[in-house]
Biopython code that builds the backbone (N, CA, C, O; Angstrom):
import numpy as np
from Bio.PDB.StructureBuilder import StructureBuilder

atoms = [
    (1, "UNK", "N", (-21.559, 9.502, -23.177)),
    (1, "UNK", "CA", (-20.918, 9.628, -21.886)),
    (1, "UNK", "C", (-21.413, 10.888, -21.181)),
    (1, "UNK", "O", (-21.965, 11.816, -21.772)),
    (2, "UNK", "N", (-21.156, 10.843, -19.794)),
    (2, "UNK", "CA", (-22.062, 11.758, -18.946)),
    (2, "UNK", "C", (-20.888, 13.278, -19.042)),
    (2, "UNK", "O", (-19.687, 13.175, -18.792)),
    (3, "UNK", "N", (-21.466, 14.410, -19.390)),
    (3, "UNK", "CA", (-20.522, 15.366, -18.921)),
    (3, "UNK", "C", (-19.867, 15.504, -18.105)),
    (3, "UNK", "O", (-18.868, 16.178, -18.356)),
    (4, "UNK", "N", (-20.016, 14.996, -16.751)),
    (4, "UNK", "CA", (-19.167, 14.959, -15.668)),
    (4, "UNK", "C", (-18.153, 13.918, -15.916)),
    (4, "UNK", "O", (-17.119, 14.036, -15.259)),
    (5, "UNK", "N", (-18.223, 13.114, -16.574)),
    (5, "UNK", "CA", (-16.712, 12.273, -16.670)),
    (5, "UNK", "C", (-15.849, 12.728, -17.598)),
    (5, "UNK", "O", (-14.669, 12.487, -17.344)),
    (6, "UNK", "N", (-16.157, 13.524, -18.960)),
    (6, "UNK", "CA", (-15.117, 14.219, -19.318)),
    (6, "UNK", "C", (-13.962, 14.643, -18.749)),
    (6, "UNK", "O", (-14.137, 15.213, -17.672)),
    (7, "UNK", "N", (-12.591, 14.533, -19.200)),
    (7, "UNK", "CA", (-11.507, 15.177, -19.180)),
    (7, "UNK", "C", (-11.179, 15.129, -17.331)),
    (7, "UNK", "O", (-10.333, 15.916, -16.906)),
    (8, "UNK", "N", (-11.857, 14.230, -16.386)),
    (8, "UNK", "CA", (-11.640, 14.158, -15.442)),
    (8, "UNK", "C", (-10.888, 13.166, -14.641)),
    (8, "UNK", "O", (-11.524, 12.935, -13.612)),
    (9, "UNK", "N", (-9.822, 12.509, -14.699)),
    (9, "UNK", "CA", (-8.998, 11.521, -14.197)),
    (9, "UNK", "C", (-9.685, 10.480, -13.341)),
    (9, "UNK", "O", (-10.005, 10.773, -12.189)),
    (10, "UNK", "N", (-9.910, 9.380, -13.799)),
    (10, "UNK", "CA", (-10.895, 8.188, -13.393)),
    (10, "UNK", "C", (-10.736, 8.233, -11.857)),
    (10, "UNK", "O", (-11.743, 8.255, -11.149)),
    (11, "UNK", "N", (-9.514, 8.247, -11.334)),
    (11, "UNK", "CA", (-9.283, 8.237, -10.009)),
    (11, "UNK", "C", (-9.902, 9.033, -8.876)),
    (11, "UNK", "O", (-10.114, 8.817, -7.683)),
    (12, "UNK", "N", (-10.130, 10.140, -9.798)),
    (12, "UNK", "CA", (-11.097, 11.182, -9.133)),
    (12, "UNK", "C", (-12.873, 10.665, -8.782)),
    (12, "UNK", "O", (-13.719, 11.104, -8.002)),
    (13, "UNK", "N", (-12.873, 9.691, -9.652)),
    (13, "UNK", "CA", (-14.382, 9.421, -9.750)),
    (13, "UNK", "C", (-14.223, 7.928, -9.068)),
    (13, "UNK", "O", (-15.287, 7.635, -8.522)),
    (14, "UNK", "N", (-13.215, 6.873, -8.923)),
    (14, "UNK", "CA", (-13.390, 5.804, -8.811)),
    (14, "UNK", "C", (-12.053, 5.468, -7.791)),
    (14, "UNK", "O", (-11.033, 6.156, -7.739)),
    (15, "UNK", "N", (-12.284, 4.413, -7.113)),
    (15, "UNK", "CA", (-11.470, 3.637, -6.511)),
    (15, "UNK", "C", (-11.461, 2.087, -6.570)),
    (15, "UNK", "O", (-12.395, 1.434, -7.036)),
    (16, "UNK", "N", (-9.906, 1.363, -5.868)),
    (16, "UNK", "CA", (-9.938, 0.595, -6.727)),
    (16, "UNK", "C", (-9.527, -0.657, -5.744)),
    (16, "UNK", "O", (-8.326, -0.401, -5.649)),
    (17, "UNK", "N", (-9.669, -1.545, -5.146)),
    (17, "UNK", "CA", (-9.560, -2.377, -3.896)),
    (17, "UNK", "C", (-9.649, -3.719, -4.282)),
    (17, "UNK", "O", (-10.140, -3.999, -5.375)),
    (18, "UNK", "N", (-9.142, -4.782, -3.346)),
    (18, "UNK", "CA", (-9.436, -6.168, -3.656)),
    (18, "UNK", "C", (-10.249, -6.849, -2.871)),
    (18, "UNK", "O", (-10.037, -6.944, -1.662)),
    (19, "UNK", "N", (-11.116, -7.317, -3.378)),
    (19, "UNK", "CA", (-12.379, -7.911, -2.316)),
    (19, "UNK", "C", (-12.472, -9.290, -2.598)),
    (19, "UNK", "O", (-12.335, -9.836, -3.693)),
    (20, "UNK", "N", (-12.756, -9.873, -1.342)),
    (20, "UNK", "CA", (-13.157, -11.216, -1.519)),
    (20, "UNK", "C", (-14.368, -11.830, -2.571)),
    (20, "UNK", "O", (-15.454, -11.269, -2.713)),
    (21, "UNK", "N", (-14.056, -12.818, -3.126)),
    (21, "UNK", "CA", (-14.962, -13.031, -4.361)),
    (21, "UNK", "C", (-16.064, -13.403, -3.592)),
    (21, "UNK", "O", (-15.960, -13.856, -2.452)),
    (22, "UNK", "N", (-17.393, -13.181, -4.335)),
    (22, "UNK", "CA", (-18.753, -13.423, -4.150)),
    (22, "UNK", "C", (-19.066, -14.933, -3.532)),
    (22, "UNK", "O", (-18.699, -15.888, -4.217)),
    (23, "UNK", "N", (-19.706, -15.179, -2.309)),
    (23, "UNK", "CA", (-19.943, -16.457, -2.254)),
    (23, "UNK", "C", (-20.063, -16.712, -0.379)),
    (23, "UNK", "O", (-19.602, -15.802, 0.310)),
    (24, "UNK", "N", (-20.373, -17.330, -0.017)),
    (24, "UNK", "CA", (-20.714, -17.649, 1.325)),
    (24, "UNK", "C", (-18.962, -18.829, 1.600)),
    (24, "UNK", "O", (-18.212, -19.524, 0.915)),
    (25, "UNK", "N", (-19.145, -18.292, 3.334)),
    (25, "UNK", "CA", (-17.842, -18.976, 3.889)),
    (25, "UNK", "C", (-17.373, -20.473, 3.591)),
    (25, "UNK", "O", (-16.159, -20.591, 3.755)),
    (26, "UNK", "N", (-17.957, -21.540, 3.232)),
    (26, "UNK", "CA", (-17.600, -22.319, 2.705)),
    (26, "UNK", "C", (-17.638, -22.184, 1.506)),
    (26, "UNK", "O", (-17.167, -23.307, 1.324)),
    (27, "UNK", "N", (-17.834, -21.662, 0.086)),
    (27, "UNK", "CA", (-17.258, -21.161, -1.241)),
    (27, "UNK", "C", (-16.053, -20.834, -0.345)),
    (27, "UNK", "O", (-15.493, -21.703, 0.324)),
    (28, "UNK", "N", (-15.667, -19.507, -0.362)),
    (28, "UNK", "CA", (-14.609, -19.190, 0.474)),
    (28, "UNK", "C", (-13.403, -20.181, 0.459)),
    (28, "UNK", "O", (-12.431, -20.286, -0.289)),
    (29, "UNK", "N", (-13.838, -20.892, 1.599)),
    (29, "UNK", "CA", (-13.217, -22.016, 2.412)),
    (29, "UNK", "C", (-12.678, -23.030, 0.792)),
    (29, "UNK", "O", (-11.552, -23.248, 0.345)),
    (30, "UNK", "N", (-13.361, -23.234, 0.543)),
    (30, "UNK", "CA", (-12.761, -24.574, -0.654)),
    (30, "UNK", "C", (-12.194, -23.462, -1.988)),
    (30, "UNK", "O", (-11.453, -23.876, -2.879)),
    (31, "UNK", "N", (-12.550, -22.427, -1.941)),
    (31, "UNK", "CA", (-11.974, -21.976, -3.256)),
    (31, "UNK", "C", (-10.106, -21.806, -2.694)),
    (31, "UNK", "O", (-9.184, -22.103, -3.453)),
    (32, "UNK", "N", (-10.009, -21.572, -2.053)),
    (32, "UNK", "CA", (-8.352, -21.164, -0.906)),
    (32, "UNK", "C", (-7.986, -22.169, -1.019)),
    (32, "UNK", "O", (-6.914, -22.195, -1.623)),
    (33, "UNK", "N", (-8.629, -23.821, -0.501)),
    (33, "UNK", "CA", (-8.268, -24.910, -0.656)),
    (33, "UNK", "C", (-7.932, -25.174, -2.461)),
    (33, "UNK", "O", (-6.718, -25.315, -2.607)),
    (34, "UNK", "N", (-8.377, -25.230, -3.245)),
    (34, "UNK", "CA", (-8.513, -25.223, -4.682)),
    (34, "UNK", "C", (-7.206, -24.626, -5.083)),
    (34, "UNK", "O", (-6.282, -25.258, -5.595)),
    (35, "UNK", "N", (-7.214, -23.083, -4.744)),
    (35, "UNK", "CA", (-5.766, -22.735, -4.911)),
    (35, "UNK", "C", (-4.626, -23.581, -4.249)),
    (35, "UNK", "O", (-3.740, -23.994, -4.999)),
    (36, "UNK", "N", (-4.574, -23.835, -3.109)),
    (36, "UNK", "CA", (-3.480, -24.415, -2.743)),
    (36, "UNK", "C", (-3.417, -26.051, -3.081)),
    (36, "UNK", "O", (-2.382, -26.717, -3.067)),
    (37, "UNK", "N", (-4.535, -26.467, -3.335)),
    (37, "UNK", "CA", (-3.811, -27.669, -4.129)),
    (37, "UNK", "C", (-3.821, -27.470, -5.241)),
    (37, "UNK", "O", (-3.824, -28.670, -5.515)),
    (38, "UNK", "N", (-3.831, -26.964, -6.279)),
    (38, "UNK", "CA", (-3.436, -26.422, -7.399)),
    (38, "UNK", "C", (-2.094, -25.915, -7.279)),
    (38, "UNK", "O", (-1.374, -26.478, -8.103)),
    (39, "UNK", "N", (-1.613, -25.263, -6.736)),
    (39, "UNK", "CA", (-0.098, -24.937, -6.057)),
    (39, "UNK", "C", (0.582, -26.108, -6.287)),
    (39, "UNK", "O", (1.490, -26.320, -7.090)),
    (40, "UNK", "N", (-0.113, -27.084, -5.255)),
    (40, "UNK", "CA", (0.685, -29.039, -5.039)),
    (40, "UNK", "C", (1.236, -28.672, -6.271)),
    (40, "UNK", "O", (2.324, -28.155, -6.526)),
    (41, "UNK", "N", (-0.039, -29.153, -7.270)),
    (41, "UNK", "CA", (-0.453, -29.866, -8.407)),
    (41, "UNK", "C", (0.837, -29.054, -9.550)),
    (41, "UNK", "O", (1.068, -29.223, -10.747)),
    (42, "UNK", "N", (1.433, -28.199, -8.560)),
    (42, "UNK", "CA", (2.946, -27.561, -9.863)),
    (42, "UNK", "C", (1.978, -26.682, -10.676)),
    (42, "UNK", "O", (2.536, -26.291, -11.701)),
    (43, "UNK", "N", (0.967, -26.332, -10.582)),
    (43, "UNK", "CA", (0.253, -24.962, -11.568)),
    (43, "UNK", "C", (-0.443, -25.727, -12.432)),
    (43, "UNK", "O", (-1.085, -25.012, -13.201)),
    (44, "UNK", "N", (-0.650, -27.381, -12.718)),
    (44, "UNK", "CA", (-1.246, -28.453, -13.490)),
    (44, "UNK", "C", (-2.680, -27.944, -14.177)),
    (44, "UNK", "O", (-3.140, -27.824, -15.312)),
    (45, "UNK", "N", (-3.182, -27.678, -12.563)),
    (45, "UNK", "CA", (-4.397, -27.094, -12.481)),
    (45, "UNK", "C", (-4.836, -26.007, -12.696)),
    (45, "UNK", "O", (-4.302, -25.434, -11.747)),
    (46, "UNK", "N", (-5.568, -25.009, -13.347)),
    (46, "UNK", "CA", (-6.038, -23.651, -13.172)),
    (46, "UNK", "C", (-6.337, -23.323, -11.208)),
    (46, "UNK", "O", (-7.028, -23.822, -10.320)),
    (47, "UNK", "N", (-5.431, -22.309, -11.328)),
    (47, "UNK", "CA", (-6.267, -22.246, -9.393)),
    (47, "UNK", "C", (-7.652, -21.179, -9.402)),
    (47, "UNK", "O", (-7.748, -20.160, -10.084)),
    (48, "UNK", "N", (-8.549, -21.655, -8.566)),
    (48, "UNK", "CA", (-9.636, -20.665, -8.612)),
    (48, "UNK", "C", (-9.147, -19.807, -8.134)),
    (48, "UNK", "O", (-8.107, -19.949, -7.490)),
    (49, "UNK", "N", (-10.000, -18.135, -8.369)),
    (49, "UNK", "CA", (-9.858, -17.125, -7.810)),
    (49, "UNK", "C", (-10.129, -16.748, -6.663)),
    (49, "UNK", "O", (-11.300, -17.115, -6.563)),
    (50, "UNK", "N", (-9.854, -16.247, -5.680)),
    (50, "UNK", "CA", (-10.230, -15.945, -4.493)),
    (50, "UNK", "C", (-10.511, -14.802, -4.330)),
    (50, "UNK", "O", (-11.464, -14.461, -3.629)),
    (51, "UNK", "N", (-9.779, -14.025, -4.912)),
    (51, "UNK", "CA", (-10.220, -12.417, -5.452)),
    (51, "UNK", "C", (-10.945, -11.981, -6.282)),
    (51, "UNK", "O", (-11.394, -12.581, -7.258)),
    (52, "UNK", "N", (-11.226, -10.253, -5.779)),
    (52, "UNK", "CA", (-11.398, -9.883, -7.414)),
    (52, "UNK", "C", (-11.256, -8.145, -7.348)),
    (52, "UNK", "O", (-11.730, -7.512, -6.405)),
    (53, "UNK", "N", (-10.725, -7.664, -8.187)),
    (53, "UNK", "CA", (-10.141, -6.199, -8.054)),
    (53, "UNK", "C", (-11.830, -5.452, -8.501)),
    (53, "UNK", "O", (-12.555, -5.788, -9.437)),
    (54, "UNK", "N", (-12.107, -4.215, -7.310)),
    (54, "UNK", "CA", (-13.788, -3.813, -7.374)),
    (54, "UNK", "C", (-13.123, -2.671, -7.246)),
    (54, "UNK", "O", (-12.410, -2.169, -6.377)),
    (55, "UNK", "N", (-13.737, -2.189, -8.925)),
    (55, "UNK", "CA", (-13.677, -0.142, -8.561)),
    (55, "UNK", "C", (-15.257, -0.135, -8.228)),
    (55, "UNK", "O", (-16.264, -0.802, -8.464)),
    (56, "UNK", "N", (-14.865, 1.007, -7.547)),
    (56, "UNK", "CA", (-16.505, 1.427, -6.501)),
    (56, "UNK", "C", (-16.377, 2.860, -7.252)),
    (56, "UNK", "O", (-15.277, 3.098, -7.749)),
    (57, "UNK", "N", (-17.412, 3.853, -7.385)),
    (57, "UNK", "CA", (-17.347, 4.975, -6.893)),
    (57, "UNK", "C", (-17.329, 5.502, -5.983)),
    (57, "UNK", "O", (-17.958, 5.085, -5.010)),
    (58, "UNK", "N", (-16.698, 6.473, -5.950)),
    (58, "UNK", "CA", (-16.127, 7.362, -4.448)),
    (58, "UNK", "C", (-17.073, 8.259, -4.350)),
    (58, "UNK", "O", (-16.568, 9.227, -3.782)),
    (59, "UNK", "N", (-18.311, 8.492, -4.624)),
    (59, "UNK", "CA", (-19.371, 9.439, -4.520)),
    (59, "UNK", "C", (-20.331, 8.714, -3.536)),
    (59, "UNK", "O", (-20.798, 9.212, -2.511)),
    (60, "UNK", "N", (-20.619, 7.079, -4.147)),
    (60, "UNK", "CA", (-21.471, 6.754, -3.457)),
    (60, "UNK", "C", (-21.350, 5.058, -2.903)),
    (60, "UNK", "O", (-22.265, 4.258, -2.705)),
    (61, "UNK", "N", (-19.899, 4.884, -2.754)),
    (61, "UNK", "CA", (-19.360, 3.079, -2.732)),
    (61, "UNK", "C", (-20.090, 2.365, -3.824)),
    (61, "UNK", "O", (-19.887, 1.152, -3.780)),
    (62, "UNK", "N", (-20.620, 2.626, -4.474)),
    (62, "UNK", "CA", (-21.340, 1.738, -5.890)),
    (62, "UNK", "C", (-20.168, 0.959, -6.328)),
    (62, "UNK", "O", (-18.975, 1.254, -6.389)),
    (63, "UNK", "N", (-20.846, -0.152, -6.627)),
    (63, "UNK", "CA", (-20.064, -1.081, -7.190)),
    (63, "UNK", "C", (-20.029, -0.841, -9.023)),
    (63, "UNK", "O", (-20.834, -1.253, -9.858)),
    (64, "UNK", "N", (-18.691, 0.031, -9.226)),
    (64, "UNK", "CA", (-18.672, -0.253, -10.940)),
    (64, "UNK", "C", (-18.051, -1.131, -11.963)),
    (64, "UNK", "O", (-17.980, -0.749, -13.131)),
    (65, "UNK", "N", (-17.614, -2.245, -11.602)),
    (65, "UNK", "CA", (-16.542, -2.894, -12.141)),
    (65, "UNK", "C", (-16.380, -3.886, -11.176)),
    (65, "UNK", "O", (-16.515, -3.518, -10.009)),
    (66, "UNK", "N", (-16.061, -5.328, -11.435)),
    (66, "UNK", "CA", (-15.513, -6.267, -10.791)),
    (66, "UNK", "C", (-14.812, -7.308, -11.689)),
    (66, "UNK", "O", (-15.337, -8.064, -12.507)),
    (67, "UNK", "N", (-13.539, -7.184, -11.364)),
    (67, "UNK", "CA", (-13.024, -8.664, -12.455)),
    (67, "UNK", "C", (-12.342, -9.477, -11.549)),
    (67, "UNK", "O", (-11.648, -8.892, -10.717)),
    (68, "UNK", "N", (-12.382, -10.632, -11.526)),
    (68, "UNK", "CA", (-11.639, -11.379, -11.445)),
    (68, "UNK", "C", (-10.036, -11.159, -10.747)),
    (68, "UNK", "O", (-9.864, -9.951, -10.911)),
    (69, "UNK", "N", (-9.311, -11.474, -10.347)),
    (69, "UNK", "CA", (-7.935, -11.433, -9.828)),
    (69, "UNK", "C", (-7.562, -12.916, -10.289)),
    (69, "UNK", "O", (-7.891, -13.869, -9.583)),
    (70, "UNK", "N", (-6.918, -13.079, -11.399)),
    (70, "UNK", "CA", (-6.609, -14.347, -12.394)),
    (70, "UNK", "C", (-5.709, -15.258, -11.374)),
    (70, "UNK", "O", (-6.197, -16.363, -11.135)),
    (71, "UNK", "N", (-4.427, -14.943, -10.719)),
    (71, "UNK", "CA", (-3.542, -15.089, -10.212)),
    (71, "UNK", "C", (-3.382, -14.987, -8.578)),
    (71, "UNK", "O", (-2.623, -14.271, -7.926)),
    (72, "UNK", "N", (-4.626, -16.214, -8.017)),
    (72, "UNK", "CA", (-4.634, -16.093, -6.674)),
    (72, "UNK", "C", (-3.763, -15.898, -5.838)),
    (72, "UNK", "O", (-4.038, -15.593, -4.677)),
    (73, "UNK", "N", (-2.340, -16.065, -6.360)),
    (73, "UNK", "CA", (-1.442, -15.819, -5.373)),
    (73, "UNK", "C", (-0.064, -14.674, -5.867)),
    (73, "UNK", "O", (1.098, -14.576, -5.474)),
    (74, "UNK", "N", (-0.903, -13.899, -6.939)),
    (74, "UNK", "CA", (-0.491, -12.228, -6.647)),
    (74, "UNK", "C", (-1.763, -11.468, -7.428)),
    (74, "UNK", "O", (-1.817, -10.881, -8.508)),
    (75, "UNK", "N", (-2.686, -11.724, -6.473)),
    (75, "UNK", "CA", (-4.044, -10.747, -6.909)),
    (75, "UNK", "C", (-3.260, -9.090, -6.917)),
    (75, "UNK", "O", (-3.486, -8.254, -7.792)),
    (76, "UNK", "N", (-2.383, -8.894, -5.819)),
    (76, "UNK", "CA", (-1.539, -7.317, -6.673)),
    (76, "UNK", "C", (-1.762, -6.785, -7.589)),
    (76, "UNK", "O", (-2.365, -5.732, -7.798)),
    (77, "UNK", "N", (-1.144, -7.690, -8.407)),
    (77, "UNK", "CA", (-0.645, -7.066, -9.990)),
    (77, "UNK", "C", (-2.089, -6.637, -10.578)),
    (77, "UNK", "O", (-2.212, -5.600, -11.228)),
    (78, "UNK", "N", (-2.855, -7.250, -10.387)),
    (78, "UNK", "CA", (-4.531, -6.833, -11.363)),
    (78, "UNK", "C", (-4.613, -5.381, -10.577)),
    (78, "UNK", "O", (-4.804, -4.343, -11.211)),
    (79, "UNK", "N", (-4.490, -5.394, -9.474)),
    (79, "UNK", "CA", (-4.799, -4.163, -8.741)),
    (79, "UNK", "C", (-3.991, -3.309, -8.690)),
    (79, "UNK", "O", (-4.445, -2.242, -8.275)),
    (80, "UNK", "N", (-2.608, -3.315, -9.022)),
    (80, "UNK", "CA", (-1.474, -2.778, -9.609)),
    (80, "UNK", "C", (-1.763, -1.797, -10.806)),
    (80, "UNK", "O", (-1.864, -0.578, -10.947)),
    (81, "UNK", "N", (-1.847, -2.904, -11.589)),
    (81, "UNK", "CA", (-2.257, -2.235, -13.016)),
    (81, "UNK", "C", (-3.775, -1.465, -12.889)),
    (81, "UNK", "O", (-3.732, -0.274, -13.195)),
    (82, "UNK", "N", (-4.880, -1.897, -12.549)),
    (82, "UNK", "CA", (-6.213, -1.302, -12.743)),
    (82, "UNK", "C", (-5.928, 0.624, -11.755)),
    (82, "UNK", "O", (-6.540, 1.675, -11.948)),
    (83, "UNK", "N", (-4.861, 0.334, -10.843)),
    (83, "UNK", "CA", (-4.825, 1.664, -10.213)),
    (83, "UNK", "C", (-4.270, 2.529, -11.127)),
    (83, "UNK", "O", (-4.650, 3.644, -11.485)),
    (84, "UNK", "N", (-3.312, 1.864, -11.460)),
    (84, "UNK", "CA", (-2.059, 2.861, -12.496)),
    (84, "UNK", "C", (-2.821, 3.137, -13.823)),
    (84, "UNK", "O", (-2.253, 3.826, -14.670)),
    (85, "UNK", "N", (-4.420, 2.513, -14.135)),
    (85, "UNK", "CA", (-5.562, 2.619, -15.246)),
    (85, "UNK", "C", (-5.740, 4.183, -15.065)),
    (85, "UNK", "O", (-5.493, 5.152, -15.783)),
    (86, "UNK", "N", (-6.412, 3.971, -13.466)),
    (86, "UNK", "CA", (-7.554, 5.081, -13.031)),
    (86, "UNK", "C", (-6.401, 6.435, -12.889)),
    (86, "UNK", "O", (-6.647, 7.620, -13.113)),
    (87, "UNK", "N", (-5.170, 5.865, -12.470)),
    (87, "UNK", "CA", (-4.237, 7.311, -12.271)),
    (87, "UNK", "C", (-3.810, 7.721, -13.426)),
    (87, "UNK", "O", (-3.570, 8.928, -13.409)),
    (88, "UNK", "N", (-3.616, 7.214, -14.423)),
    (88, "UNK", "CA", (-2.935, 8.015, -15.877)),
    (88, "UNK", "C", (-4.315, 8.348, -16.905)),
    (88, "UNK", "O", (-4.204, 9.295, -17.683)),
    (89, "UNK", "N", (-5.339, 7.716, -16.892)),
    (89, "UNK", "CA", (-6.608, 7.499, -17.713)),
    (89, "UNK", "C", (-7.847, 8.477, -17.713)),
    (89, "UNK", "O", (-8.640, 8.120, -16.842)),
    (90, "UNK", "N", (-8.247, 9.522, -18.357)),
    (90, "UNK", "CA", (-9.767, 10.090, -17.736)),
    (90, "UNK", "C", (-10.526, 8.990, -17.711)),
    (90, "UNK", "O", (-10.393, 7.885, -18.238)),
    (91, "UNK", "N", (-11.646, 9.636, -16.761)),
    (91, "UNK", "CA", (-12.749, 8.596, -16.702)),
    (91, "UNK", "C", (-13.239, 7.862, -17.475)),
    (91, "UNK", "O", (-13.524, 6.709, -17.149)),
    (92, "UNK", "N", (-13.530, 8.491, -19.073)),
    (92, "UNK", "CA", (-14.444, 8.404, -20.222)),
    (92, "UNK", "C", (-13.512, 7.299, -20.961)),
    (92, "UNK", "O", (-13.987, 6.384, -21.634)),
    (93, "UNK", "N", (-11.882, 7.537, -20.711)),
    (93, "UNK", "CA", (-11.067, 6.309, -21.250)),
    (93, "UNK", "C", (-10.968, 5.358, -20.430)),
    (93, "UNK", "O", (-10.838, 4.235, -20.918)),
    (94, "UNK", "N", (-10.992, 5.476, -19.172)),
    (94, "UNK", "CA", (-11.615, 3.922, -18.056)),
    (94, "UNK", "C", (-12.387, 2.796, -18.764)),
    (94, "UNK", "O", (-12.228, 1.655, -19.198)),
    (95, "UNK", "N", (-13.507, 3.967, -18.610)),
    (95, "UNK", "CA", (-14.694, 3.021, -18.941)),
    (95, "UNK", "C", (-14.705, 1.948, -20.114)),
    (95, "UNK", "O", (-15.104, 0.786, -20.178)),
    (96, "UNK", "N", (-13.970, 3.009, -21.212)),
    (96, "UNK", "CA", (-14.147, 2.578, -22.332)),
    (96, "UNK", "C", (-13.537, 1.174, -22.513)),
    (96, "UNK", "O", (-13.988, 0.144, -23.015)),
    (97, "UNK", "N", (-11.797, 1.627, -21.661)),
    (97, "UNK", "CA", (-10.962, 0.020, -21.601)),
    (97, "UNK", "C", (-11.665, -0.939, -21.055)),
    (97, "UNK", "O", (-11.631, -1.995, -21.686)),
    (98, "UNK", "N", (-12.361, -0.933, -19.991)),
    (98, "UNK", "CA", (-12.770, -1.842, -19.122)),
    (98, "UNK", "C", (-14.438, -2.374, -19.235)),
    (98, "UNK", "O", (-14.921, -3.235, -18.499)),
    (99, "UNK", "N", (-15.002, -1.822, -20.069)),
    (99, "UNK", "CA", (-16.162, -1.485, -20.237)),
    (99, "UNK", "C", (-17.417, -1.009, -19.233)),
    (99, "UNK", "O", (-17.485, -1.262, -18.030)),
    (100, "UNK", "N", (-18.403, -0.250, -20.033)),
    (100, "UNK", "CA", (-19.031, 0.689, -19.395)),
    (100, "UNK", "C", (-20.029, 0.405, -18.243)),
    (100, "UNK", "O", (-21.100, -0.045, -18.650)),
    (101, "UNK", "N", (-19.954, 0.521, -17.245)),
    (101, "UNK", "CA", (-20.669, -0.149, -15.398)),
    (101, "UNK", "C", (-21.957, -0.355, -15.883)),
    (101, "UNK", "O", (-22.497, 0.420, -16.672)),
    (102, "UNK", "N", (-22.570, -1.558, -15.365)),
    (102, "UNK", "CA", (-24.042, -1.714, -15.873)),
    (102, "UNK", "C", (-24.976, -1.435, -14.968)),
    (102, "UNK", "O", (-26.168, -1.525, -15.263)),
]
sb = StructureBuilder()
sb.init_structure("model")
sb.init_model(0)
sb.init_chain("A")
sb.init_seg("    ")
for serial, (resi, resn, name, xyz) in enumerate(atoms, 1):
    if name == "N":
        sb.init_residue(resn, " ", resi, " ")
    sb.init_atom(name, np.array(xyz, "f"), 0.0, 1.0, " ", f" {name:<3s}", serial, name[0])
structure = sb.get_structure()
């Protein structure tokens, strides 16, 4: 691990936001649809994601991390929890939970 992430509170080095998942406006368009008939469907169905919680670095917007938001209709909570990661966690234990940015 890099000396600069030592003993330094992830939050300091990273931020943590919900971005639209990867894909051009129709992906988009039918993945929203997907969720909401999956909704119909009483939860039958897995709903696709529409999200996905992206820590960036705050040095240089780099993309370090992207997962998924499981729960299209409270992508929150992933971003809930991954903040409350970076605010109680040094950097060097971030990484480690989440594994290390490629």
């Amino acid at each position: 691990m890099s000396a600069q992430r030592d003993d330094v509170r992830a939050a300091e080095l990273y931020v943590a936001d919900l971005e639209p998942h990867p894909g051009g406006r129709v992906q988009r368009t039918l993945r929203v649809a997907g969720a909401f008939l999956s909704e119909l469907v009483s939860g039958l169905l897995p709903a696709p994601t529409v999200s996905d919680v992206v820590v960036r670095r705050r040095a240089d917007g780099a993309e370090a991390l992207r997962v998924p938001a499981a729960d299209p209709v409270l992508p929150g909570d992933l971003l809930r929890f991954v903040r409350e990661q970076l605010d109680s966690m040094d950097a060097e234990a971030f990484l480690a939970e989440w594994g290390e940015p490629a």
